[in-house]
C-alpha positions as CSV (number, residue, x, y, z in Angstrom):
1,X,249.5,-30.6,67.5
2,X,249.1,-27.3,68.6
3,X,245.8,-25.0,68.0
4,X,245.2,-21.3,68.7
5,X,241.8,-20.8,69.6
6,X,239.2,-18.3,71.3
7,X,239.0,-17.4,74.5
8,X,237.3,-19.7,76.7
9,X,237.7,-21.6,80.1
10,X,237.6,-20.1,83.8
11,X,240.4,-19.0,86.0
12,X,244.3,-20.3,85.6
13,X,244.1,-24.1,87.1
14,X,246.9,-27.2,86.7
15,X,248.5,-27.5,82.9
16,X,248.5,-30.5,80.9
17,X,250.7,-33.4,81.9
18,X,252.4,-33.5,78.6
19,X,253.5,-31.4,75.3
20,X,251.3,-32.9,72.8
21,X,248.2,-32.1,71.5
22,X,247.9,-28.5,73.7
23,X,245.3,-26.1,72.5
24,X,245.8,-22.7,73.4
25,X,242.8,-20.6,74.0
26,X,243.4,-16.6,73.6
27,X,242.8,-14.4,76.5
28,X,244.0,-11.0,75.5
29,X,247.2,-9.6,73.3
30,X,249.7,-7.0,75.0
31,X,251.3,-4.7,72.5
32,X,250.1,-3.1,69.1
33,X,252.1,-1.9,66.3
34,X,251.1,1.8,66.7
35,X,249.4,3.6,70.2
36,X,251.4,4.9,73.4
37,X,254.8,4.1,74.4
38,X,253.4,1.4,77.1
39,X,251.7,-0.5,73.6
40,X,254.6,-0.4,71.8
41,X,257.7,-2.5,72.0
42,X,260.9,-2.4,70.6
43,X,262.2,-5.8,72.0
44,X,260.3,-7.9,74.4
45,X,263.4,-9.2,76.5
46,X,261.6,-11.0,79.8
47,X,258.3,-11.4,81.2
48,X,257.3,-11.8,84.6
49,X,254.0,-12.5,86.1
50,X,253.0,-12.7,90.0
51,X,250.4,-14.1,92.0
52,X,247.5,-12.0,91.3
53,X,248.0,-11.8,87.2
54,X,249.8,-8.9,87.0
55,X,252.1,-8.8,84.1
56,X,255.9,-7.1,84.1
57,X,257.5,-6.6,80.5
58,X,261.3,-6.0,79.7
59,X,261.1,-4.0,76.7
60,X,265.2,-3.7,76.2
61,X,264.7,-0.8,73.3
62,X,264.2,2.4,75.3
63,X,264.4,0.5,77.9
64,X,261.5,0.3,79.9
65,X,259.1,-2.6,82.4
66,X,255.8,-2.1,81.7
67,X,252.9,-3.3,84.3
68,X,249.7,-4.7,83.1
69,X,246.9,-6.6,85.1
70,X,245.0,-9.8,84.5
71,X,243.6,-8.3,82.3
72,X,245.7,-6.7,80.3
73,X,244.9,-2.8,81.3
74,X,248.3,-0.1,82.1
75,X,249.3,-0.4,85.5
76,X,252.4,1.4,85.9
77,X,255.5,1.6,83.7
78,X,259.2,2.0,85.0
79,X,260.8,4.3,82.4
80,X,262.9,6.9,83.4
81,X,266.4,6.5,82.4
82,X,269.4,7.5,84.4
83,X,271.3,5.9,87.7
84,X,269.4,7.9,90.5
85,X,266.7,6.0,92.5
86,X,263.7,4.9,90.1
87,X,265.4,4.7,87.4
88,X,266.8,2.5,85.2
89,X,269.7,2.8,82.8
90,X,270.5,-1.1,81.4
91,X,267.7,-3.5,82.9
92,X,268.6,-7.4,81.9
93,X,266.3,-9.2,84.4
94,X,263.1,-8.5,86.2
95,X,261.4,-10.9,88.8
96,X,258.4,-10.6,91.3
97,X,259.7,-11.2,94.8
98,X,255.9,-11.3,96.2
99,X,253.1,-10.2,94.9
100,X,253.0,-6.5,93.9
101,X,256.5,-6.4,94.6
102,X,259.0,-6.0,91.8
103,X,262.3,-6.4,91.6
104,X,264.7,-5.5,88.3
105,X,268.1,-6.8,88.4
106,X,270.1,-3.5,86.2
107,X,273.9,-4.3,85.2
108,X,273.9,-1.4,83.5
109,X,274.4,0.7,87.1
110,X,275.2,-2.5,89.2
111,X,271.8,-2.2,91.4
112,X,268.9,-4.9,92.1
113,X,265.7,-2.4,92.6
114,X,262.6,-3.4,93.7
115,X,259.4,-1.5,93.1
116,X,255.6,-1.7,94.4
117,X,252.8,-2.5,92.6
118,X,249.7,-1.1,93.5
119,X,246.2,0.8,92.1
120,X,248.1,3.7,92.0
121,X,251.0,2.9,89.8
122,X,254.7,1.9,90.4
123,X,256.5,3.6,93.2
124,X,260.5,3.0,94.1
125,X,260.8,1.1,97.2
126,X,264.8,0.6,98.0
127,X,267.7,-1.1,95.9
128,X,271.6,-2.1,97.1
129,X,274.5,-2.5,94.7
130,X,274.9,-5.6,92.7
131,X,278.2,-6.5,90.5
132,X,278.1,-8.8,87.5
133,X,279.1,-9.0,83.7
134,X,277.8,-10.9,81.1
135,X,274.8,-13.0,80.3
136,X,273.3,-12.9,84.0
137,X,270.4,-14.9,85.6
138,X,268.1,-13.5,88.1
139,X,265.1,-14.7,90.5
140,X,264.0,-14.4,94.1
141,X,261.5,-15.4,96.5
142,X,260.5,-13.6,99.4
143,X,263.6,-11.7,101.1
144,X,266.0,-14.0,98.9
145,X,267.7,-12.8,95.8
146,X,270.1,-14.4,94.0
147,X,271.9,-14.3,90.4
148,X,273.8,-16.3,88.4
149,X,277.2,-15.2,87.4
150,X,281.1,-17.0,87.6
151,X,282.5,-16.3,90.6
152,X,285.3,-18.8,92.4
153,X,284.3,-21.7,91.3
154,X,280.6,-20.8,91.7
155,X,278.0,-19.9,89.4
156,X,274.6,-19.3,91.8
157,X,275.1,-16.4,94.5
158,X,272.2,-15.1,97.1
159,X,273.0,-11.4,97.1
160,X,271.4,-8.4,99.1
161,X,271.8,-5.1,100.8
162,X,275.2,-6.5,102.2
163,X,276.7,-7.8,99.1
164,X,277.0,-11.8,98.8
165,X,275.8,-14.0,101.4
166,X,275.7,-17.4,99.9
167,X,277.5,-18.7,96.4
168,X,276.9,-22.1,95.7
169,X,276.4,-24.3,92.5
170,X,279.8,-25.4,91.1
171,X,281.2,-23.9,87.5
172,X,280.0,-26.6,85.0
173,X,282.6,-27.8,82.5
174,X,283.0,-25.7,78.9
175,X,283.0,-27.3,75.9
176,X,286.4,-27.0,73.6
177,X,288.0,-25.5,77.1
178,X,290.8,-28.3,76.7
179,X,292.2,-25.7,73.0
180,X,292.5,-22.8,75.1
181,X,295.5,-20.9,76.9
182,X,295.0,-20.2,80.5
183,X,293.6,-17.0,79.6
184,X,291.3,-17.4,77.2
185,X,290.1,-20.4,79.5
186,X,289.4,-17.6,82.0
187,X,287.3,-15.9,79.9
188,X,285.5,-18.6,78.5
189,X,284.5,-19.8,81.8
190,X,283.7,-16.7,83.0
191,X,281.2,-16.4,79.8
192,X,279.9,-19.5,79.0
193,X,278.9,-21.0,82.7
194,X,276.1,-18.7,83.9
195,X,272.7,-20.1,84.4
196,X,269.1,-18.8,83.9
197,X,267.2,-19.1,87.3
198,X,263.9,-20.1,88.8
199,X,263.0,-20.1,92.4
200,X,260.0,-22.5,93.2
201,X,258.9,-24.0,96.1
202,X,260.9,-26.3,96.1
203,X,264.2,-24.1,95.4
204,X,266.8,-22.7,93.0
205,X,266.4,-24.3,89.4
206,X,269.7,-22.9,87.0
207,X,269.6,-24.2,84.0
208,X,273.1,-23.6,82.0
209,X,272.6,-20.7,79.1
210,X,274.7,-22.9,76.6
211,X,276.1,-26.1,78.7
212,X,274.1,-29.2,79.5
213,X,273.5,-28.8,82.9
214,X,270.7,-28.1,85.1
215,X,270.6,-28.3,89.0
216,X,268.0,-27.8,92.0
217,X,269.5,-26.3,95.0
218,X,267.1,-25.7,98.6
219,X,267.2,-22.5,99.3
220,X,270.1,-22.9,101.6
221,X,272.2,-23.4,99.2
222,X,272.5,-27.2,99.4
223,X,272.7,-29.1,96.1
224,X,268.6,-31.7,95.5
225,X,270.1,-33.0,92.4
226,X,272.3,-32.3,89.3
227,X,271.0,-33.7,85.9
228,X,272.7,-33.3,82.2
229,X,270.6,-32.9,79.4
230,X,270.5,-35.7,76.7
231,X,271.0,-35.2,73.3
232,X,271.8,-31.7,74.1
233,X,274.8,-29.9,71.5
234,X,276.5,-27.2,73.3
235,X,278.2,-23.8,72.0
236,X,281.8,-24.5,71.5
237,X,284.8,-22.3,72.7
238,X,287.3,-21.8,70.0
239,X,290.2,-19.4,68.7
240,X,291.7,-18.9,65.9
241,X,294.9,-17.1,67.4
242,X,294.8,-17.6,70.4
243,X,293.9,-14.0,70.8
244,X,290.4,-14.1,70.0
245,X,287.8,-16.1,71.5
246,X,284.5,-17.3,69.5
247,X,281.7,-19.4,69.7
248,X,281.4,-22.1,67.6
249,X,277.5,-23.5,66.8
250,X,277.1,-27.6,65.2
251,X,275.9,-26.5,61.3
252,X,274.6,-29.9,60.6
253,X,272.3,-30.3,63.9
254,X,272.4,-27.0,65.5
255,X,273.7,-26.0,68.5
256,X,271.2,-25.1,72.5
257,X,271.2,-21.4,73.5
258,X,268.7,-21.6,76.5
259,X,265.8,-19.7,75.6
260,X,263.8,-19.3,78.9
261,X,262.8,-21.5,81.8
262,X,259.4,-21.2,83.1
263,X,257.0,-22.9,86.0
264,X,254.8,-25.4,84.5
265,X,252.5,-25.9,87.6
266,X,254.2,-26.9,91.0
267,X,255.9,-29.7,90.4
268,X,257.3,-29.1,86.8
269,X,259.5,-26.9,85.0
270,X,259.6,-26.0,81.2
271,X,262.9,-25.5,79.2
272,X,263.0,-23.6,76.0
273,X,266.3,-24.1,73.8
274,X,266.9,-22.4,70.5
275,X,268.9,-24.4,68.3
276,X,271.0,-22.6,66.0
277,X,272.8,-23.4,63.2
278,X,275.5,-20.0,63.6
279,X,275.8,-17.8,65.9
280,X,274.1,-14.7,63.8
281,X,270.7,-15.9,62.3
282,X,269.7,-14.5,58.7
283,X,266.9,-12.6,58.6
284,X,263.5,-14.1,57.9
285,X,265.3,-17.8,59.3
286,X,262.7,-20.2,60.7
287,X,263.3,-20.4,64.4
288,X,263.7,-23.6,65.7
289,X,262.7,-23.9,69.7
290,X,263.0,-27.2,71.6
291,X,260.8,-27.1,74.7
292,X,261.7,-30.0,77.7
293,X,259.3,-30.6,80.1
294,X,261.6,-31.8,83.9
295,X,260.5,-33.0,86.8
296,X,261.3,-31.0,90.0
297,X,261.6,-33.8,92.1
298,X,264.4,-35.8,90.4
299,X,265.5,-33.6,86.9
300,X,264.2,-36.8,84.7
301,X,262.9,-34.9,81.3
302,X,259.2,-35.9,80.9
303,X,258.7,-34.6,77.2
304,X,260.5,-32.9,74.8
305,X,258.8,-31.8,71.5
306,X,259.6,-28.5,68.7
307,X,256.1,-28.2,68.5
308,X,255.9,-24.8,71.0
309,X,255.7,-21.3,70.0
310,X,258.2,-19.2,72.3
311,X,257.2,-18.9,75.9
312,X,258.6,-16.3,78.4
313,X,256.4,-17.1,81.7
314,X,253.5,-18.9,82.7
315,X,251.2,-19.8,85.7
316,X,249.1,-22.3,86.3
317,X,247.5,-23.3,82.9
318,X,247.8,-19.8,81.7
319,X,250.7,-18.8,79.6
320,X,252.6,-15.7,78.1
321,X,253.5,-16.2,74.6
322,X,255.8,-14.0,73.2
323,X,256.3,-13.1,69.3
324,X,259.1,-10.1,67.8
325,X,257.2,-10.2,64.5
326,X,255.5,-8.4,62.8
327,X,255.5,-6.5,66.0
328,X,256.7,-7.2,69.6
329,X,254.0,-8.3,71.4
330,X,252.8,-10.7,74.2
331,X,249.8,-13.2,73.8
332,X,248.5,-14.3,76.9
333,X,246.6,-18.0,76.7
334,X,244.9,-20.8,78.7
335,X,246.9,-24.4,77.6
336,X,245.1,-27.6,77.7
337,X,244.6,-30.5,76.0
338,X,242.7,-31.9,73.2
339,X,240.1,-33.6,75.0
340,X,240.4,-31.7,77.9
């Protein structure tokens, strides 16, 4: 069961052990359908929350981040489009590295940027150069940055100022690889073996955009463990002509196309999978999310349940809950339980 309701409760605390039976409480809505360019969205892509509350939003239309506070009130936007300092040309990620500190990973013109935060808006700090293609994922902690992209065998690289420091986190295995010529293979694998990332405390989570795996690697690189998901149906790599290569999604069952993967208190992670039936949805479809609750200390899935809206970020017990219709907007809650 899941209930909307008012706004109630105190500050963000530990969330529910399990998936069933959360209420969500309404704290405030970001984004209208009509007001200034920082209320309206086009496309909300990713959402990023620090420390403190604040809230960055990847609005991939213009594009443009957007900085709220705990609140909810304008803080800052980064919107100037170009490739000089400042600005940004084809943001695909965004992470805090510390609180107040922002950091936007930009394929577009091959730069990781970070900004500050403060009463006074958003100012440019520094950036360094940054090369990847593709679906790419993106997180840091502290002075570490790292994203996820095929490289060598490797999928998970620390980057910085000085280029690659660290790559780690072996290529996983693509499904329907064994059909395809050595260069199709290439670009299969160089397409369909990136990972979404999350640094916690306790290290690196990448969690496969369309394969089964997921992994926790220390923050020196060194593998914690290496689970696969059950009952987890992956894309398929196929072609026709052996020219071409496509993706083929299960019509009967659907298909996982990793979603997001958010904190769900210290010890926890949250998976969100959309299953998909093709790779081009009709307009109006029903959307279809699976959300897995894993354990950080082992990667055993502690729930599983298609009972959650879509959710781009969260801290503590308070969550960001993000709809595209009837307009883009974010709706931050408190989670608990009934009876809680």
């Amino acid at each position: 069961m899941l209930t909307l309701a008012a706004a109630c409760g105190t500050g963000p605390s530990s969330p529910p052990d399990a998936l069933d039976g959360l209420v969500f409480d309404t704290l405030h809505v970001i984004g209208a359908e009509s007001g200034q360019s920082h209320e309206v969205f086009e496309g909300i892509w990713d959402v990023e929350v620090d420390a403190s509350g604040r809230v960055a939003i990847l609005d991939i239309g213009p594009p443009a981040i957007h900085v709220f506070d705990a609140d909810g009130a304008h803080a800052g936007s980064i919107d100037a489009v170009g490739l000089e300092e400042g600005q940004i040309d084809g943001p695909s990620g965004i992470v805090w590295v510390e609180p107040g500190r922002l950091g936007v990973w930009d394929p577009g013109g091959s730069w990781v940027s970070l900004f500050d935060v403060g009463r006074s808006g958003v100012a440019f700090d520094e950036r360094w150069r940054a090369f990847a293609f593709g679906e790419t994922g993106f997180c840091a902690r502290g002075d570490q940055a790292f994203l996820s992209y095929y490289q060598d065998g490797r999928v998970v690289h620390r980057v910085g100022p000085d280029g690659v420091a660290e790559s780690f986190g072996p290529a996983p295995e693509v499904a329907g690889a064994e059909s395809l010529g050595p260069d199709l293979l290439d670009i299969a694998v160089e397409e369909l073996t990136p990972s979404a990332l999350l640094c916690t405390d306790a290290g690196v989570v990448d969690v496969s955009f369309v394969q089964a795996t997921v992994r926790l690697h220390g923050y020196d690189g060194v593998e914690v463990w290496s689970t696969e998901l059950t009952e987890h149906r992956p894309i398929v790599a196929y072609s026709d002509d052996m020219i071409g290569l496509g993706r083929a999604f299960d019509a009967a069952e659907g298909s996982h196309l990793l979603r997001s993967v958010v904190p769900w208190g210290t010890d926890r992670v949250l998976v969100q999978h959309e299953v998909r039936r093709e790779e081009f949805a009709e307009p109006g479809a029903p959307e279809v999310l699976e959300s897995r609750l894993i354990d950080l200390a082992d990667g055993s899935e502690i729930a599983r349940t298609r009972g959650l809206p879509s959710i781009l970020a969260a801290s503590g017990n308070r969550l960001y809950l993000v709809e595209q219709a009837p307009h883009p907007r974010v709706t931050v809650v408190q989670v608990r339980q009934v009876g809680g």
